[in-house]
OpenMM code with the backbone's topology and positions (N, CA, C; nanometers):
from openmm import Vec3, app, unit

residues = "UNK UNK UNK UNK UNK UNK UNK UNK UNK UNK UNK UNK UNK UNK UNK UNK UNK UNK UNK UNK UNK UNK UNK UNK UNK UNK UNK UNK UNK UNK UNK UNK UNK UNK UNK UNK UNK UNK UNK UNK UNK UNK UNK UNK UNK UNK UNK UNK UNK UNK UNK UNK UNK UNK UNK UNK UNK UNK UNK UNK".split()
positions = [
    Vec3(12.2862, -8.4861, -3.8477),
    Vec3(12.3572, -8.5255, -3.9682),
    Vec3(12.2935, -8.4495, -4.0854),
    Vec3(12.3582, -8.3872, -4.1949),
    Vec3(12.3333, -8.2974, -4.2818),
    Vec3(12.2830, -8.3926, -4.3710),
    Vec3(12.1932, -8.3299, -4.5124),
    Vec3(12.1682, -8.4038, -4.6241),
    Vec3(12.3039, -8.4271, -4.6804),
    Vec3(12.3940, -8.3909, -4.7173),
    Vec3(12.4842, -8.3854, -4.7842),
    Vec3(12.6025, -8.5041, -4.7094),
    Vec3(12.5986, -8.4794, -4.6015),
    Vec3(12.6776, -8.6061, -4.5133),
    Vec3(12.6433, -8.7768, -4.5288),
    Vec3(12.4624, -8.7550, -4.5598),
    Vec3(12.3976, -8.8982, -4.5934),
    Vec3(12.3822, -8.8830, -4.7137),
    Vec3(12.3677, -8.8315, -4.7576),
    Vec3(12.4232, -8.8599, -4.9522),
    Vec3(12.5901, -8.9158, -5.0041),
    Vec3(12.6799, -8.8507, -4.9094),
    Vec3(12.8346, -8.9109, -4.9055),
    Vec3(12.8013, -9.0406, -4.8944),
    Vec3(12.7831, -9.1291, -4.7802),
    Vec3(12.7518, -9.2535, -4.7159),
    Vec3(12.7073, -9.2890, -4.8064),
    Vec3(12.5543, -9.2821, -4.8238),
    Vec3(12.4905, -9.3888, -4.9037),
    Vec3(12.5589, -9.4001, -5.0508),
    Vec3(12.6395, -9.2844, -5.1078),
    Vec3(12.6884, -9.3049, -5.2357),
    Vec3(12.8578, -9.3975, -5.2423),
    Vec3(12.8807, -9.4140, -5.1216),
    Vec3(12.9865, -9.4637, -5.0601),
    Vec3(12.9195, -9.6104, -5.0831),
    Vec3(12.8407, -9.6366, -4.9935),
    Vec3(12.7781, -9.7755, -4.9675),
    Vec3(12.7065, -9.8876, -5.0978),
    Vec3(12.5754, -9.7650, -5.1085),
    Vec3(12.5060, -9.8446, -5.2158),
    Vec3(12.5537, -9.7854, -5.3408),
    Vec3(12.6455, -9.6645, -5.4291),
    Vec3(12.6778, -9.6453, -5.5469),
    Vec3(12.5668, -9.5222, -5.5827),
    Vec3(12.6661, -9.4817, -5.6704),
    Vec3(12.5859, -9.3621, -5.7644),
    Vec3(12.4111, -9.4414, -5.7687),
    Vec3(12.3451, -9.3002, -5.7649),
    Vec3(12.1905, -9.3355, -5.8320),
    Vec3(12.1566, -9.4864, -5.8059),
    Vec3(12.1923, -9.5408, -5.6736),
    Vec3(12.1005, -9.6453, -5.6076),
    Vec3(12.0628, -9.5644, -5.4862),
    Vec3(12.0379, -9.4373, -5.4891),
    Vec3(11.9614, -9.4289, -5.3373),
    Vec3(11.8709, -9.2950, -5.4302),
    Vec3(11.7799, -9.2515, -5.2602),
    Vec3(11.6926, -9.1070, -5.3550),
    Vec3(11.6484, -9.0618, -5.2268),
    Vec3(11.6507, -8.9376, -5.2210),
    Vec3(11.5802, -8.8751, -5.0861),
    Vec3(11.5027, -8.7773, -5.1277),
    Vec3(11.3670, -8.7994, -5.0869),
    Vec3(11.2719, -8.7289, -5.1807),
    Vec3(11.2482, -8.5773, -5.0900),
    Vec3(11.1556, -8.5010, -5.1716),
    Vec3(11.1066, -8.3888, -5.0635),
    Vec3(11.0622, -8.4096, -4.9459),
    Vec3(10.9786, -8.5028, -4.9601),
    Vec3(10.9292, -8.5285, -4.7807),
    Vec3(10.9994, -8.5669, -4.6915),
    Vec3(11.1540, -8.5876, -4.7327),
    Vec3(11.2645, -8.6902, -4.6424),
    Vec3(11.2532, -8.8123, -4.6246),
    Vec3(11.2028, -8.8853, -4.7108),
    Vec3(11.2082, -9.0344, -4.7504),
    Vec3(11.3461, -9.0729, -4.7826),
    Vec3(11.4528, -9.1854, -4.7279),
    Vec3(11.5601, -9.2342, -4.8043),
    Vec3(11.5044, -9.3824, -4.8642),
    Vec3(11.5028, -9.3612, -4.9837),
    Vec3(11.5071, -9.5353, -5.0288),
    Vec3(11.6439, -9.5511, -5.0952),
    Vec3(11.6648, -9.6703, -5.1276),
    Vec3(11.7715, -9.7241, -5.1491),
    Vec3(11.7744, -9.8190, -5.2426),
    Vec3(11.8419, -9.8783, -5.3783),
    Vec3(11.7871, -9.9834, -5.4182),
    Vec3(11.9457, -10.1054, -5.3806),
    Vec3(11.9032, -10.2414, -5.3696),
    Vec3(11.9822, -10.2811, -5.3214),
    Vec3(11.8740, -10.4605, -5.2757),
    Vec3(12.0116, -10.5463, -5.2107),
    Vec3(11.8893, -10.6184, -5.1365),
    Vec3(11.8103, -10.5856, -5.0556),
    Vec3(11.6611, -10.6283, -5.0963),
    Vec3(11.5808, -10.6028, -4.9914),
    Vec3(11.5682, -10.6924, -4.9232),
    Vec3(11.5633, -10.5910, -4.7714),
    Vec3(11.5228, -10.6863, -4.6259),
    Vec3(11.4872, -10.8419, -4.6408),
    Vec3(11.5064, -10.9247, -4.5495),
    Vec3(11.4029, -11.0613, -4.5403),
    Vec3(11.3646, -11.0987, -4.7107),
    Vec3(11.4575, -11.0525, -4.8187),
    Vec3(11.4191, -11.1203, -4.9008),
    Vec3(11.5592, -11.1551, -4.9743),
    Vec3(11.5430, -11.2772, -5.0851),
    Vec3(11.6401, -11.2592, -5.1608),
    Vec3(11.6476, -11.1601, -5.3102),
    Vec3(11.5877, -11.0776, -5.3198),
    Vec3(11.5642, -11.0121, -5.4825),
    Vec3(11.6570, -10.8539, -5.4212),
    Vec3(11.6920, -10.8096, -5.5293),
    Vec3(11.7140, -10.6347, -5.5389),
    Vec3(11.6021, -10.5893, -5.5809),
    Vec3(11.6023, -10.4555, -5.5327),
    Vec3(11.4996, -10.3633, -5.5668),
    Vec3(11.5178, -10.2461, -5.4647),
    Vec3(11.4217, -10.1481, -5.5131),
    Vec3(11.4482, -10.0207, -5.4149),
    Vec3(11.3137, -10.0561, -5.3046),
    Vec3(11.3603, -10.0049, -5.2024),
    Vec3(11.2892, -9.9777, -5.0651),
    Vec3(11.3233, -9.8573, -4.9673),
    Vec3(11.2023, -9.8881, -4.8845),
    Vec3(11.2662, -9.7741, -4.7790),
    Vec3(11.3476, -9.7884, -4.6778),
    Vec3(11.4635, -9.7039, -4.6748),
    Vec3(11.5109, -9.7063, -4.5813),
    Vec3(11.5143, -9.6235, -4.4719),
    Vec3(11.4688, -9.5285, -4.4671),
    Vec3(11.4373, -9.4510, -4.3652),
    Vec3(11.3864, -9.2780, -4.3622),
    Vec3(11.3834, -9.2659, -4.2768),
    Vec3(11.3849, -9.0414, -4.3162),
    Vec3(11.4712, -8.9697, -4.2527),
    Vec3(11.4925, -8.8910, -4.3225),
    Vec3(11.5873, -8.7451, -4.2852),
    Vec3(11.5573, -8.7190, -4.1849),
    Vec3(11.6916, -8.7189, -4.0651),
    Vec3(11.6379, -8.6352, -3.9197),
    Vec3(11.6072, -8.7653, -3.8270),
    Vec3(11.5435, -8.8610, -3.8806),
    Vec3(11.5056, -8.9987, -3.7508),
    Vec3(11.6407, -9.0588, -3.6673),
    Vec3(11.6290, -9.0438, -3.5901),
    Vec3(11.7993, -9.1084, -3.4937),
    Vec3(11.7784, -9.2648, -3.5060),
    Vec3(11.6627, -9.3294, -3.5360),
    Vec3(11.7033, -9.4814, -3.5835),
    Vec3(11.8240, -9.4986, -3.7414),
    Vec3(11.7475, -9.4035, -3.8387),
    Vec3(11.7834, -9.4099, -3.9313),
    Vec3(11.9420, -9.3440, -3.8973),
    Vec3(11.9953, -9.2537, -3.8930),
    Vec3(12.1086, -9.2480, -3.8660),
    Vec3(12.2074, -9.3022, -3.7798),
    Vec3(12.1576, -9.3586, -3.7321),
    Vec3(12.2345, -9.5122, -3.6777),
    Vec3(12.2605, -9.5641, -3.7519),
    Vec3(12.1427, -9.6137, -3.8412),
    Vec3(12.2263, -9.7151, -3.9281),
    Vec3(12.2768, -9.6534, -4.0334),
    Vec3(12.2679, -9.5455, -4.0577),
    Vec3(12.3617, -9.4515, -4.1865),
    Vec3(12.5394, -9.4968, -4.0881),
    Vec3(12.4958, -9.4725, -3.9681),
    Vec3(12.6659, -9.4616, -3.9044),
    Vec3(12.7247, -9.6112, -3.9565),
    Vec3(12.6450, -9.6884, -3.9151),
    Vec3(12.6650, -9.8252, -3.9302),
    Vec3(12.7370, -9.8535, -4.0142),
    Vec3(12.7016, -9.7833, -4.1625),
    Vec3(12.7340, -9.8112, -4.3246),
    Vec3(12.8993, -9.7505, -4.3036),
    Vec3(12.8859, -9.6428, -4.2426),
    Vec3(13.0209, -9.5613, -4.3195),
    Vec3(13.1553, -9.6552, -4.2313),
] * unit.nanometer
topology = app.Topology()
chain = topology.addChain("A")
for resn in residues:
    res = topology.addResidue(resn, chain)
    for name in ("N", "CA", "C"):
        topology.addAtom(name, app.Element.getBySymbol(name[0]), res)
C-alpha cells in the first residue's frame, strides 16, 4: 500500500489534519483513544507493517 493510498483513507476516516506520518513511518492519528474515553492523538501504526494495513483496509 502506497503513502498516498493511506493518506486517502485516513483523510477519508479521521478528516483533514487529524492524522501525521512522520519520517520514520510513524502513523498517529488524533481521534478516540484506545481503551479510553478522551480524544487525543496516538499511535496508530507504521508504514509498510501488514498489521497496520489491515486495519487501514478495515477503515476504507
Amino acid at each position: 500500500m502506497t503513502t498516498a493510498q493511506i493518506r486517502k483513507i485516513l483523510r477519508q476516516h479521521f478528516g483533514a489534519r487529524h492524522y501525521r506520518i512522520t519520517s520514520g513511518g510513524e502513523i498517529h492519528v488524533y481521534g478516540r483513544m484506545p481503551n479510553t474515553n478522551q480524544d487525543g492523538w496516538y499511535l496508530f501504526g507504521y508504514v509498510g507493517n501488514t498489521e497496520t494495513e489491515a486495519r487501514i483496509d478495515d477503515l476504507a
